[in-house]
N, C-alpha and C positions, 0 to 999 in steps of 0.2 A: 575308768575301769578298763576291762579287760578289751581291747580293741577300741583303742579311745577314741579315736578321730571314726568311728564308723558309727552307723545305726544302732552297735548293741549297746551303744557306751549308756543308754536310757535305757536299754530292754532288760527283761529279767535274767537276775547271776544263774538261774535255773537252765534258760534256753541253753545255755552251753556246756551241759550235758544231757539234756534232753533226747538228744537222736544218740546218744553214745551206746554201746554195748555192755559195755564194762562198767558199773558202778562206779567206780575208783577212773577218775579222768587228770588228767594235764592238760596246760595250754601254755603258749609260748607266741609274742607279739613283739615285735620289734616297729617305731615310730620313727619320723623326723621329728615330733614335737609331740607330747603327753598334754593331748588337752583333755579338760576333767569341765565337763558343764561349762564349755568356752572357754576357758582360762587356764594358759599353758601352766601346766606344773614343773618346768623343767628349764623355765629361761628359754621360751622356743630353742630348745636344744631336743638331741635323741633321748631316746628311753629302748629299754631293755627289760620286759614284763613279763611275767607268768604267773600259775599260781595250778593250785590241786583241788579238785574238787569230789566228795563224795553224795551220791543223788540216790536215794533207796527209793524202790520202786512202788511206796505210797505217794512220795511225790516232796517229801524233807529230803533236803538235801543242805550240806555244809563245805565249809570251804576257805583256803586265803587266797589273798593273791599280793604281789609286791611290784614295783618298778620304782626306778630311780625317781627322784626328782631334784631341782636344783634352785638355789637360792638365786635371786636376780640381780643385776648392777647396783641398784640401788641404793647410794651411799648411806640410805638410815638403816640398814643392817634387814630387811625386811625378806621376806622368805619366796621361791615362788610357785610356792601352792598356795591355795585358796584362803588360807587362816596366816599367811605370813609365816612360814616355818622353816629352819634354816638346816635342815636334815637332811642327808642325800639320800633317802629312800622312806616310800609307804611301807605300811605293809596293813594290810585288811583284811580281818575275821568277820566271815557271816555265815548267818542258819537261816533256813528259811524253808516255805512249804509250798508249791506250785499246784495248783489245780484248777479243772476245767468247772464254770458255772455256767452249763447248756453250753451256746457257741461263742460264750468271752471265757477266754484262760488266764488266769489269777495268780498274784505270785504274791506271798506277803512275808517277810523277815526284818532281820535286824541285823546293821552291821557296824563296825569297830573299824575306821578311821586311823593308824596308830604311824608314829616317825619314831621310833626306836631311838637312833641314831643321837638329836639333839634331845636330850636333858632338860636344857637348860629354859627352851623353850616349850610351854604347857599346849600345843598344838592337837591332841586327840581328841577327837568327838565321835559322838556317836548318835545315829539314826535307826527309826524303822522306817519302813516303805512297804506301796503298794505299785505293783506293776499288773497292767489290763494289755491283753490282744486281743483281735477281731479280726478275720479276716487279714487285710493289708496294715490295720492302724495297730499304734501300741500307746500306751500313755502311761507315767509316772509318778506321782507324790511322795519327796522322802522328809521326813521334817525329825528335825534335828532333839534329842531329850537330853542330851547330856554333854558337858566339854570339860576336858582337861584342868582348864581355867577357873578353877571357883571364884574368883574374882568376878570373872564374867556375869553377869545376872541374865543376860538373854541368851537364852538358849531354844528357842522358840523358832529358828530357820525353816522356810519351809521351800523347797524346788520342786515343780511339777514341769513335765512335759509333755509333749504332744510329735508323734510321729506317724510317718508312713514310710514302705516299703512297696515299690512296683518293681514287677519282673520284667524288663525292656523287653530281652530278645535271649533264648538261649544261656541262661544264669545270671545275666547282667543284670545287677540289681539295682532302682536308683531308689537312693535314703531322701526324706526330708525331714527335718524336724525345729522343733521352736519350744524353748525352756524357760523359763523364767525364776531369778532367785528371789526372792524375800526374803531379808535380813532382819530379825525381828528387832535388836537394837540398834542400827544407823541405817533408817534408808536411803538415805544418799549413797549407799552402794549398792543398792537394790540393780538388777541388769535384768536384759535379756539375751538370748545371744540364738544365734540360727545357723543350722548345719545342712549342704546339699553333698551326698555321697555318690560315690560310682563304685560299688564291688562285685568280682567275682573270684567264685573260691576265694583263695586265702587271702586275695588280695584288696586293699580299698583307697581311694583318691576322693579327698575332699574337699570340702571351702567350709569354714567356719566363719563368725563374724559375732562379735557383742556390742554394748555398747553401755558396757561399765565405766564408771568412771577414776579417772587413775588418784590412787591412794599413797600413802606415802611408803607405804611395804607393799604395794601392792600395784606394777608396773606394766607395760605389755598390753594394756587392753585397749579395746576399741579400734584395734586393726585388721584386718582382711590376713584369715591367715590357711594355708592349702599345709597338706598335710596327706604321705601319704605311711602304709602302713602293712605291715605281712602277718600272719597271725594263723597258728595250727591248734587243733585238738589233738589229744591221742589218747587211746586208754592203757593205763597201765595193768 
């Protein structure tokens, strides 16, 4: 998502209009590599991201957002986003409602997964989630209710994560965090994967690392991969 390779890529689609003024927000992110829950979408190749968002000031707010992604070498035709999909761009609808309960702040929505582009392959799914802060921590659960695919029968995915956010010195911010997928029909793909970040302002440097195992659509993983990343808000 929206600043992939950084700490927000688990935090709420909320936060990034939260401090904004203007109801009606944009964002704009540029990567060496789109990684989404560990796993490059883009053939460790660049991405090119952004999306619109509108936040009322109950605390609903909705929103897309889009970037490239790219199919991988892989001579069985297999995709390189996360479901095998051979489209060269997301694009993601979600709604959702932020609020404070005492000193944890709470995000919960639903969001649309969607590749326009390839037809041919049934690659949308869709999720709710819940996102928690505290303090420095933030933590995640999105589990999957729907896919593209009726054939599929499991649709029961569930990813949670666990992070933190310390302020070094002076806005320097360092990220950690630790996710975990569960695949409800093959767990032999089940992973984890681990992110330590370095941002300030719009900028972020990373290290990612999983240790999925490689599939036959599904290439690239289980290496050591740095990433780094620019990324603006602005209100319209």
């Amino acid at each position: 998502m929206f600043l992939a390779a950084s700490m927000l890529t688990a935090a709420t689609f909320s936060s990034r209009v939260a401090l904004a003024e203007s109801p009606l927000t944009a964002n704009i992110n540029v990567t060496n590599n789109y990684l989404f829950r560990g796993v490059t979408q883009t053939a460790d190749q660049a991405a090119v991201q952004g999306g619109i968002d509108y936040a009322h000031s109950s605390g609903f707010y909705v929103g897309t957002w889009l970037s490239n992604v790219s199919a991988t070498s892989d001579t069985s035709g297999g995709g390189g986003n996360l479901y095998g999909n051979n489209g060269n761009y997301e694009q993601d609808l979600y709604a959702g409602f932020g609020f404070d309960a005492g000193p944890v702040g709470l995000d919960v929505g639903y969001i649309k997964y969607m590749y326009p582009v390839d037809s041919a392959t049934k690659a949308d799914y869709d999720e709710i989630y819940v996102n928690a802060s505290w303090m420095m921590l933030s933590a995640n659960v999105s589990y999957t209710v729907s896919k593209e695919d009726k054939s599929v029968t499991d649709k029961n995915d569930l990813y949670y994560s666990l992070g933190a956010e310390f302020d070094i010195k002076d806005g320097l911010m360092l990220g950690l965090l630790v996710g975990k997928y569960d695949f409800d029909g093959d767990t032999a793909l089940d992973y984890t994967h681990y992110m330590v970040s370095l941002s300030k302002a719009d900028f972020t440097f990373a290290f990612e690392k999983n240790n999925a195992k490689e599939a036959s659509w599904w290439t690239g993983v289980d290496d050591n991969r740095f990433t780094v990343s620019w990324g603006k808000n602005f209100d319209l």
